[in-house]
C-alpha positions as CSV (number, residue, x, y, z in Angstrom):
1,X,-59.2,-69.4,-17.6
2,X,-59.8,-66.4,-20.1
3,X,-57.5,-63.6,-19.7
4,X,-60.5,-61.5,-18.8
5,X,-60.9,-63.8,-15.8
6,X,-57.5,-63.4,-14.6
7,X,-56.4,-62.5,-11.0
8,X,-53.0,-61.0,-10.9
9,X,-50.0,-62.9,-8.7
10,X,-50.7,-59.9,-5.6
11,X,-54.1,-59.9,-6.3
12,X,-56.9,-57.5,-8.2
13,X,-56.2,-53.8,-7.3
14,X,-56.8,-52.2,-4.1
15,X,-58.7,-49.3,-2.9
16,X,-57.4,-47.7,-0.1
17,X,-59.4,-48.3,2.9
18,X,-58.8,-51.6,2.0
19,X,-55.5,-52.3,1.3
20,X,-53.8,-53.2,5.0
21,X,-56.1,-56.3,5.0
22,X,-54.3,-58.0,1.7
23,X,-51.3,-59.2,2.2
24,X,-49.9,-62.2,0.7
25,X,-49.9,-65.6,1.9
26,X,-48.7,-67.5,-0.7
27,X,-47.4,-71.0,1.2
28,X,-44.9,-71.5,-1.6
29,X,-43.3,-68.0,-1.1
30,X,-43.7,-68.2,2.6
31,X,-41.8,-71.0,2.6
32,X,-39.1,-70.4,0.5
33,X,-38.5,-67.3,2.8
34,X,-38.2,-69.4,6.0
35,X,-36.1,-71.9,4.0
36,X,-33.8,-68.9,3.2
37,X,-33.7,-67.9,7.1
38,X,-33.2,-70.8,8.6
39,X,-30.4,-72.3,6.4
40,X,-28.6,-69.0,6.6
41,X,-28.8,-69.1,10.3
42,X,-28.1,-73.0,10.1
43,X,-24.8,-72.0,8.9
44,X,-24.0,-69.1,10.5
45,X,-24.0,-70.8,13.8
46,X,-22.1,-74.2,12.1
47,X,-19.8,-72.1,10.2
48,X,-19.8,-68.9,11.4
49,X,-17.1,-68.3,14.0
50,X,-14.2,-71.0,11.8
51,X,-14.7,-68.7,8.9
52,X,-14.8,-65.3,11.0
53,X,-17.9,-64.6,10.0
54,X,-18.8,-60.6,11.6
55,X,-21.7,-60.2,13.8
56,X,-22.8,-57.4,11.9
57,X,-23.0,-59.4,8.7
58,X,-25.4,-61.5,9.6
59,X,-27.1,-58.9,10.9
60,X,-27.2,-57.3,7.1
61,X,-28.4,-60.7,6.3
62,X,-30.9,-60.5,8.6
63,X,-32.0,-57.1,7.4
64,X,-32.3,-57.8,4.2
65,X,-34.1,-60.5,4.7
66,X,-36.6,-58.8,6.6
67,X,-36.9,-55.9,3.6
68,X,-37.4,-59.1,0.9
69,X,-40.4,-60.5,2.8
70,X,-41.7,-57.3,3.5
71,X,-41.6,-56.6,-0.3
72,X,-43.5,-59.7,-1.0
73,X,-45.6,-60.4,2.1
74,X,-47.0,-57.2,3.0
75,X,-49.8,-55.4,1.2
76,X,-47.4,-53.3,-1.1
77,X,-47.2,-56.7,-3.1
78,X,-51.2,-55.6,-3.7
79,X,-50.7,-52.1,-4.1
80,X,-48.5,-52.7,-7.1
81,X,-51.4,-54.1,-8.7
82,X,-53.0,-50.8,-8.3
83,X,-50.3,-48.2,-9.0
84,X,-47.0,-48.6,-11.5
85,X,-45.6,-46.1,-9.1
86,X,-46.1,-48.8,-6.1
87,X,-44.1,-51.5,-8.4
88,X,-41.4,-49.0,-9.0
89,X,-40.5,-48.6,-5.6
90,X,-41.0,-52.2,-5.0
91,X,-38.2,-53.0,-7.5
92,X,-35.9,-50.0,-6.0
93,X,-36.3,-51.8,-2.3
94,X,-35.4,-54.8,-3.7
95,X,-32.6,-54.2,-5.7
96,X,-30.9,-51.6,-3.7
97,X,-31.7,-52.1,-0.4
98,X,-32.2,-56.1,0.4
99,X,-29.8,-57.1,-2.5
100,X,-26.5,-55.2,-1.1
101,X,-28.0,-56.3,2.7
102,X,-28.0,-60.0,1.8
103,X,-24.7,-59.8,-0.2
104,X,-22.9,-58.2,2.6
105,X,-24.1,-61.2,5.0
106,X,-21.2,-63.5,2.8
107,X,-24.3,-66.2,2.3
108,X,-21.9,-67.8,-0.8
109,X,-19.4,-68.5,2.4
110,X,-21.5,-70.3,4.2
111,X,-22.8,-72.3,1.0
112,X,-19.0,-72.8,0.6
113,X,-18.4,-74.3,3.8
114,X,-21.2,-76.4,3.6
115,X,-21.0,-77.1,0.4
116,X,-17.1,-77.6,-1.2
117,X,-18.4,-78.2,-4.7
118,X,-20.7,-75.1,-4.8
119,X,-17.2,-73.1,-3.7
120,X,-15.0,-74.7,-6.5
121,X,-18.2,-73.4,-8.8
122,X,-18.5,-70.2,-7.9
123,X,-14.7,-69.8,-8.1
124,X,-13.9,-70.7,-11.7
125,X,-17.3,-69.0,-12.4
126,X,-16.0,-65.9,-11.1
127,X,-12.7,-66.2,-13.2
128,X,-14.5,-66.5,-16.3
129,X,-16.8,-63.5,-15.6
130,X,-15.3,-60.4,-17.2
131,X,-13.8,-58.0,-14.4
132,X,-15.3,-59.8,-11.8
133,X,-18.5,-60.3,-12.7
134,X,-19.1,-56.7,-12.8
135,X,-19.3,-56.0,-16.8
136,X,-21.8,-58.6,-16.7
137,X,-23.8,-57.8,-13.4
138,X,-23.8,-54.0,-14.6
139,X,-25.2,-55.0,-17.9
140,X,-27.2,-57.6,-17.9
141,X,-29.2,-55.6,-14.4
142,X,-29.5,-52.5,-16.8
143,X,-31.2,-54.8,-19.8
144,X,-33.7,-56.7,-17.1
145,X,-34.5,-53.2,-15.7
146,X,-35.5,-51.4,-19.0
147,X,-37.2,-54.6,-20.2
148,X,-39.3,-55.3,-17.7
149,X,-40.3,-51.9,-17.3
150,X,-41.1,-51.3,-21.1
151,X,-45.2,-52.0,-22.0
152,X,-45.4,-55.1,-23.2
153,X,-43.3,-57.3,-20.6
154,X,-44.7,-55.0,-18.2
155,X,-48.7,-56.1,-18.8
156,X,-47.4,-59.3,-19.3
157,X,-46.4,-60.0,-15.8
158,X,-50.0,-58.7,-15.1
159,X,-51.6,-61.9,-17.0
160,X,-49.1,-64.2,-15.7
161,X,-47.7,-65.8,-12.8
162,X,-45.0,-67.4,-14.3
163,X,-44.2,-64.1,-15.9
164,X,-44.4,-62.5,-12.9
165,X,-41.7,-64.4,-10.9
166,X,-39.7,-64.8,-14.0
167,X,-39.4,-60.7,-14.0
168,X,-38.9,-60.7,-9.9
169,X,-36.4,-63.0,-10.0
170,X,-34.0,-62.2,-13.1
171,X,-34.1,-58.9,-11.8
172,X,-33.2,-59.9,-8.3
173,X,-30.2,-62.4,-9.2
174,X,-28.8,-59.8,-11.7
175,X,-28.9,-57.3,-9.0
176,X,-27.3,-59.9,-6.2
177,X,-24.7,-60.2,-9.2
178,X,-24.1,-56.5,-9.6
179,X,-23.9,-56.2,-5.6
180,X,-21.6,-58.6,-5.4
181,X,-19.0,-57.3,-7.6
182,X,-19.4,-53.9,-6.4
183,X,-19.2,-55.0,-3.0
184,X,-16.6,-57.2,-3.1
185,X,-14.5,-55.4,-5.4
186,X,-10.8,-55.2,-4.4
187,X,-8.8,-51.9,-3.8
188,X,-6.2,-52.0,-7.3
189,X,-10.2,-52.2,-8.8
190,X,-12.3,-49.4,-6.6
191,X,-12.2,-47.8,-9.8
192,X,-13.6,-49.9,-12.2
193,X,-16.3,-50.4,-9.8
194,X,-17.2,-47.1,-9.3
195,X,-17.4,-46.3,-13.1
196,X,-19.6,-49.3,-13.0
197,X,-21.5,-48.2,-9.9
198,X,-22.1,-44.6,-12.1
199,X,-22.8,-46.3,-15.0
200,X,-25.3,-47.9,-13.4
201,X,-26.7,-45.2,-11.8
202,X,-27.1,-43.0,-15.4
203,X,-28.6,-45.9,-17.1
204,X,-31.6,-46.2,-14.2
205,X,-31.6,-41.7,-14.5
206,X,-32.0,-41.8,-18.0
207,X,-34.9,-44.5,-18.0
208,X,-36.7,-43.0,-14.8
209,X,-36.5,-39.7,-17.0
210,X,-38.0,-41.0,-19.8
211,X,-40.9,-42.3,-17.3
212,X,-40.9,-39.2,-15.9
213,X,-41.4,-36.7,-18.9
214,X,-43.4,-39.0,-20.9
215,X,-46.2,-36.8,-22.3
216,X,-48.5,-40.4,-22.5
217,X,-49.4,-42.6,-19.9
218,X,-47.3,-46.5,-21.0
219,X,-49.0,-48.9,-19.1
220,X,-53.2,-50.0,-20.1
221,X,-53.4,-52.0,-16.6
222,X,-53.4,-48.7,-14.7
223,X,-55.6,-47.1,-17.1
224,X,-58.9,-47.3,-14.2
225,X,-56.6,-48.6,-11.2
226,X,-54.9,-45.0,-10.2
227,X,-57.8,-42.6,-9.3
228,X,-58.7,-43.6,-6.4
229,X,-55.4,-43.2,-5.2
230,X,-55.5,-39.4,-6.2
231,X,-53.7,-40.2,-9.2
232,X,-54.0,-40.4,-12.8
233,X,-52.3,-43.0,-15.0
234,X,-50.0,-40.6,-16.4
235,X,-49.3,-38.7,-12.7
236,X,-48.4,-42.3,-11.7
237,X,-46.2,-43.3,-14.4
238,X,-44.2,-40.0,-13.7
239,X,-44.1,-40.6,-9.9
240,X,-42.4,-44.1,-10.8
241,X,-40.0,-42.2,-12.9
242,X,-39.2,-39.9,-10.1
243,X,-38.7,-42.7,-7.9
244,X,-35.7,-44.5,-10.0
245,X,-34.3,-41.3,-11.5
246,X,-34.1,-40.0,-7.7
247,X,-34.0,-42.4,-5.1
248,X,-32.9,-44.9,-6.9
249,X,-30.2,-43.1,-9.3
250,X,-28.8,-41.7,-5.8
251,X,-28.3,-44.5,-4.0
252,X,-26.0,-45.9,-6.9
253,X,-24.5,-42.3,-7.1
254,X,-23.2,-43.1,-3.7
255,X,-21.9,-46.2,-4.1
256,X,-20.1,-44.7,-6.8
257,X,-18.8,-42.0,-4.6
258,X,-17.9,-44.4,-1.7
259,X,-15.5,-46.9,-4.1
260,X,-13.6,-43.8,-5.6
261,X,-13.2,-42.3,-1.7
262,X,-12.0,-46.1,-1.4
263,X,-9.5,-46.1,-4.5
264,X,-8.2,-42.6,-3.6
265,X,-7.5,-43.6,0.0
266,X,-5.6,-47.0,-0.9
267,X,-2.9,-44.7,-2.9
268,X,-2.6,-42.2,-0.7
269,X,-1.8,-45.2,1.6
270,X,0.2,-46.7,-0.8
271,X,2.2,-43.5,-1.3
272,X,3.1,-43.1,2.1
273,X,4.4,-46.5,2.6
274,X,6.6,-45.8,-0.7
């Protein structure tokens, strides 16, 4: 098939009284989802109450869950098609909203418990990661997020349905990585992790404000797809900006915040008991 004749992964861009009736149906997807469900809940109720497993982390796990197949099943998985702005947000949601949510549910427990070998793995893994896996989470989600956000990777995953996965699912496992350091981080290192968690944040500013005050639209494949969404290519392309300078930059802020509350109360606690 030429590249001319290509259909993108989500399908060819949307208009708007039409968008609600594409959603996507991809079997393989649609199962891996349910695969994902049911083994988590599989083990959950095996494993669950020997390894003190919280109700409300498996409700995260749940919620998360639910934001993943929402991002991928639902017509915004179309609407990125149409709009760079649509993608943006898409990639926010996922990284910062169903990553930390699945992370928080402890799924590597469960894989543990099921699994012994996967454990001892992930263990000496961990030790060999630098700080925790949080130098490399931190940097290798900031590399994924410029590059597939630059032109050229960008159009590619436009052409491409390997492409296309490959960029959705780097991006989600570096994330998961980053989340799981952050998340996980121990109290004598809240405050590595919340120089990491700023980091983090200023890297995703600094490229949504590049987006943003771009004076030239990046990205040919919206170049007819935006105006009938009210938008021009450029107007779009800023939007996106906005959307990970803002939102996204915030939500990272806060983490941030949260970790250095975290460090500050564990040596005031500390002191007291001294």
């Amino acid at each position: 098939m030429s590249t001319s004749e290509y259909v993108p992964y989500c399908g060819v861009p949307p208009v708007p009284g039409e968008l609600w009736q594409n959603w996507n149906l991809d079997p393989v997807l649609i199962a891996a989802l349910g695969a994902l469900g049911i083994a988590y809940g599989w083990g959950a109720r095996r494993f669950g109450r020997e390894l003190g497993l919280e109700v409300w982390r498996m409700r995260c796990f749940a919620g998360g869950w639910v934001v993943l197949a929402a991002m991928l099943v639902s017509p915004i998985c179309n609407l990125t098609v149409a709009l760079f702005s649509a993608r943006v947000g898409q990639h926010m949601v996922l990284t910062l909203a169903a990553a930390p949510l699945l992370i928080l549910g402890r799924p590597e427990m469960l894989l543990a418990a099921a699994w012994p070998r996967f454990g001892a793995i992930a263990a000496r893994l961990s030790a060999a990661l630098p700080a925790g896996g949080l130098t490399g989470g931190a940097i290798s989600f900031a590399a994924l997020l410029w590059l597939w956000h630059m032109p050229a990777p960008y159009e590619a995953t436009l052409s491409s349905d390997g492409i296309y996965w490959l960029m959705h699912l780097s991006l989600f496992a570096s994330a998961l990585v980053l989340w799981k350091a952050l998340l996980d981080v121990e109290a004598a290192a809240r405050l590595r992790g919340s120089l990491g968690a700023l980091a983090t944040s200023m890297q995703m500013g600094l490229l949504g404000a590049v987006l943003t005050f771009s004076a030239q639209p990046y990205f040919d494949s919206h170049a007819t797809t935006t105006w009938s969404w009210g938008l021009s290519p450029l107007q779009d392309q800023q939007l996106g900006g906005l959307i990970m300078w803002v939102p996204g930059g915030l939500a990272l802020l806060i983490t941030a915040t949260v970790l250095f509350a975290g460090m500050l109360r564990s040596l005031e606690a500390e002191s007291g008991a001294a």
